[in-house]
Each structure stands twice: as C-alpha cells, then as structure tokens.
C-alpha positions, 0 to 999 in steps of 0.5 A: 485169534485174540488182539492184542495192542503193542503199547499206547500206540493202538496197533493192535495185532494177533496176540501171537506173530509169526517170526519168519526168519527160518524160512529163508536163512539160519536154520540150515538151508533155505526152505521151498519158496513155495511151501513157505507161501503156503503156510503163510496163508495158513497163518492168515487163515488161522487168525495171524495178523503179525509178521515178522522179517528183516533185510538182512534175513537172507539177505534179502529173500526172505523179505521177498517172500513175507511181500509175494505170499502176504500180497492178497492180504495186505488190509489184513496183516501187519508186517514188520521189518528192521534196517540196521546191517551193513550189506554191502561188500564182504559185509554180505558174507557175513552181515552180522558183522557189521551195523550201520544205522547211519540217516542216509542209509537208513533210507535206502535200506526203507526204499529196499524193503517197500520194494521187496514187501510189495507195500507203500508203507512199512508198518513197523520199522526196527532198528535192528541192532543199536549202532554205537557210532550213530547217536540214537536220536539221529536213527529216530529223526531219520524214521521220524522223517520216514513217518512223516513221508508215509513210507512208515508207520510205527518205530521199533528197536531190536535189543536196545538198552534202557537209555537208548529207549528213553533217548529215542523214545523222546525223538520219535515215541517208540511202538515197540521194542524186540528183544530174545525174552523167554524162560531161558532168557530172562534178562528184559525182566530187570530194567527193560519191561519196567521201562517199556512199561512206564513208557506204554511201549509194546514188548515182542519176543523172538525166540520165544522158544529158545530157539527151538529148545523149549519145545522139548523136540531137542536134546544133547544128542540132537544133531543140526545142519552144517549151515544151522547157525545154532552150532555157533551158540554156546546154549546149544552144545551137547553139554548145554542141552544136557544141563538145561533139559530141567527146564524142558522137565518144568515145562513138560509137568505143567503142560501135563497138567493143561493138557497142553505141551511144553511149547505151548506153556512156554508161549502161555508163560510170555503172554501172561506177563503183560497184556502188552507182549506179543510173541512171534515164535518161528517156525516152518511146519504147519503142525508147529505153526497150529501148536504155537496158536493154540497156545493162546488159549491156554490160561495159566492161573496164579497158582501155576504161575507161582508154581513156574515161577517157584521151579524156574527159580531153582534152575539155573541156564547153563551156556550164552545164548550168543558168542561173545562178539554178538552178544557185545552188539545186544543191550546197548 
C-alpha cells in the first residue's frame, strides 16, 4: 500500500483509511463483534495504517472495538478518533443532537477514548463538529494542552469552515481536516481545499463513496434496514437514487475503460486531486475492503480526468445530502 503524508505535518499513513464507523452503528444494526476484529486485521494485513472512529460511533463501542482488534498493532497503525457530542443524559438517545466542545469536556471525553482505543496517545484528534457556543480557539488551547500532556498527538477538525480552520489553525496548527468530499459532494473544492492548501493541512474524506451509492451496488428500488440512518437522508429517496444513477453511468464508463469498477474510480478521482488527500471509505465486507484497496493503484491520466471532469459537469446531484437541522451543524 502506498504512504501518503497529511500535510506539513509528517504523519504519514496509507493513502487509503479505513472508516469504521458502520461496523458498530448507522448502517442498520450493529455488526459481529468478532467478524468485525477479523477484518481489521485483514486491512493491517493488506498495507492499511489509517483508522478512522469516534466517541459517539455507538456510543461508545465502536471505539472499543477499533482498541481490542487494533491492540497487536498499535506500532503499525494510526487511529483517529473525534470528541465534540454531548453524551450525556436524553443526548444518548440521539447524540447527534447535541455538541459540546466546552475545554472541560473535552478532557474527559480524550481520558474515555484512551481507555476504549487501549492507547496511551490518541494520534489524531477531531473535533467532531464546531460548536457555536465555544470559541474555536478555546478547543484548540484545550487540545494544545492535551498535546502538550502526550495524551495526543496531532489535531483535526470535522466539517469546519474556512475561518474556523484559519482561527484554530493559528492556536494549535492543524494536521488534518475530515469533511463528506466526493463526486457527489463537491462543496470543499471552492474555498475549503485551497485553504488547506495554503496552510500544508492534510484532507480526509468520509464518505468517499456517497454513502455506499457511488459503488453502483444501490438504486431506486434498494431497500435499507429499518435502523439504517440512510432512510433520513434526502439523496437517498427513491426519486434521488433515480435521478442521480447518471453519475453511477459516468463512473461505470470509466471503470470500463480501467478495467476497474465504478468504487474504484471513484477513490481514483479523490486521490488524484492532492497528494495530500487521504480517503477513508467504510465498509464491513472483506470483498469491498479489497475493492477499495485496489483502488490505489489505479492511474487516472489527464485525459480521463478531463474526461470526468467534462461529464461530471454535466450532471447535476439531485436531493441534500443531510436534512437540514444536520446540515446547519456542517460548515461553521
């Protein structure tokens, strides 16, 4: 598997991750604890160094889980994880609902995770989603403590905006921001990427698949679990899916033409952008998991890049890809 460095700051990883989330919650009910620690050893096995997780991905357990299957290879792996939820209370119902990036709780969220993740340092630490009752520069004096304690190592934001980034950026210098970027999610392109850019920060991301779509395995008559949270999301109606399998059409043309498949492409497309991207689709399957990897070595010239570029142009996404309430906590 290929390195890649986030940024200025030299933590390098595999130049694709591995987003775990699914394994634990979101993507209908949770998955076999066991079959889930089996196939995060495969991904060490195969060359995977990134890991990503969070707190609130369970609550709780999926963290738990990253930490135990990950344990044997702690030198190997970089793990990633985000604080930024309130979980306390009715907020456990619905940890989505609420933030909280408060100083105090930040370091209590940080002494949970190094429990759960089995680690003495946390490698990369996200603020999850910006909270607007907390100035930014107090999250990034709180982590820049943390840093300076040795319980983390390197600082990230999740769906910042680009003033944000600049404000905490100058408190404690950012490693990396996580944002949805995809063929079907474009926004980070106008203001976010350049800024990053200027700044030598690292760019990671989720959903690099549109949430499973942009594998070409999902149309308007694919019908999710009750529990998939993928039923909320305006993108994912039948009507959605329908008008936007011409961007499955695009993908599926080129991965013709590379040999490759449409999944594959789509990872291609990202890690083409910058050298300095570092994707980290999700998955549960081992046959997906190889199908990700194998993406990385797949070359998009100049001209397929044109090419997509041409026809992606062309076509419009149809639907959000959050209800409104969430997408109002994304690009602060």
């Amino acid at each position: 598997m290929l390195k890649r460095k986030l940024g200025r700051s030299n933590l390098e990883v595999s130049a694709i991750g591995l987003g775990c989330m699914g394994m634990s919650s979101s993507y209908g009910l949770p998955k076999d604890k066991q079959q889930m620690a089996a196939l995060l050893h495969a991904a060490v096995d195969r060359g995977v160094t990134f890991f990503d997780t969070a707190e609130v991905y369970g609550p709780y357990t999926n963290e738990e889980l990253v930490g135990e299957a990950l344990a044997p290879f702690r030198k190997r792996v970089v793990i990633a994880t985000k604080f930024g939820f309130d979980l306390s209370g009715s907020e456990m119902r619905s940890p989505m609902s609420g933030v909280n990036s408060r100083p105090e709780h930040i370091k209590r969220a940080v002494e949970g995770s190094l429990k759960r993740l089995k680690v003495e340092t946390i490698d990369l630490l996200y603020q999850h989603r910006v909270d607007p009752t907390v100035p930014i520069e107090d999250v990034a004096g709180a982590v820049r403590e943390l840093i300076q304690a040795g319980k983390v190592k390197h600082f990230g934001l999740s769906e910042a905006g680009v003033q944000t980034i600049r404000r905490a950026h100058a408190v404690q210098p950012l490693t990396a921001v996580q944002s949805e970027y995809s063929l079907w999610t474009r926004t980070p392109e106008k203001e976010v990427i350049p800024t990053l850019e200027e700044l030598g920060i690292g760019f990671v991301p989720y959903s690099p698949l549109g949430r499973g779509f942009l594998t070409g395995a999902m149309n308007e008559n694919t019908k999710l679990e009750s529990t998939d949270f993928r039923n909320g999301l305006p993108r994912f109606t039948p009507e959605a899916m329908r008008e936007n399998q011409s961007l499955i059409d695009l993908l599926a043309n080129i991965a013709q033409r590379k040999k490759a498949t449409p999944a594959q492409i789509a990872l291609a497309w990202l890690l083409a952008q910058k050298p300095w991207i570092v994707p980290i689709p999700g998955t549960t399957k081992l046959h997906r998991l190889e199908e990700n990897l194998g993406a990385a070595t797949v070359e998009l010239t100049r001209d397929d890049l044109r090419d997509i570029a041409a026809a992606a142009s062309k076509i419009t996404v149809h639907g959000a890809r959050y209800p409104e309430k969430l997408e109002q906590m994304t690009g602060r």
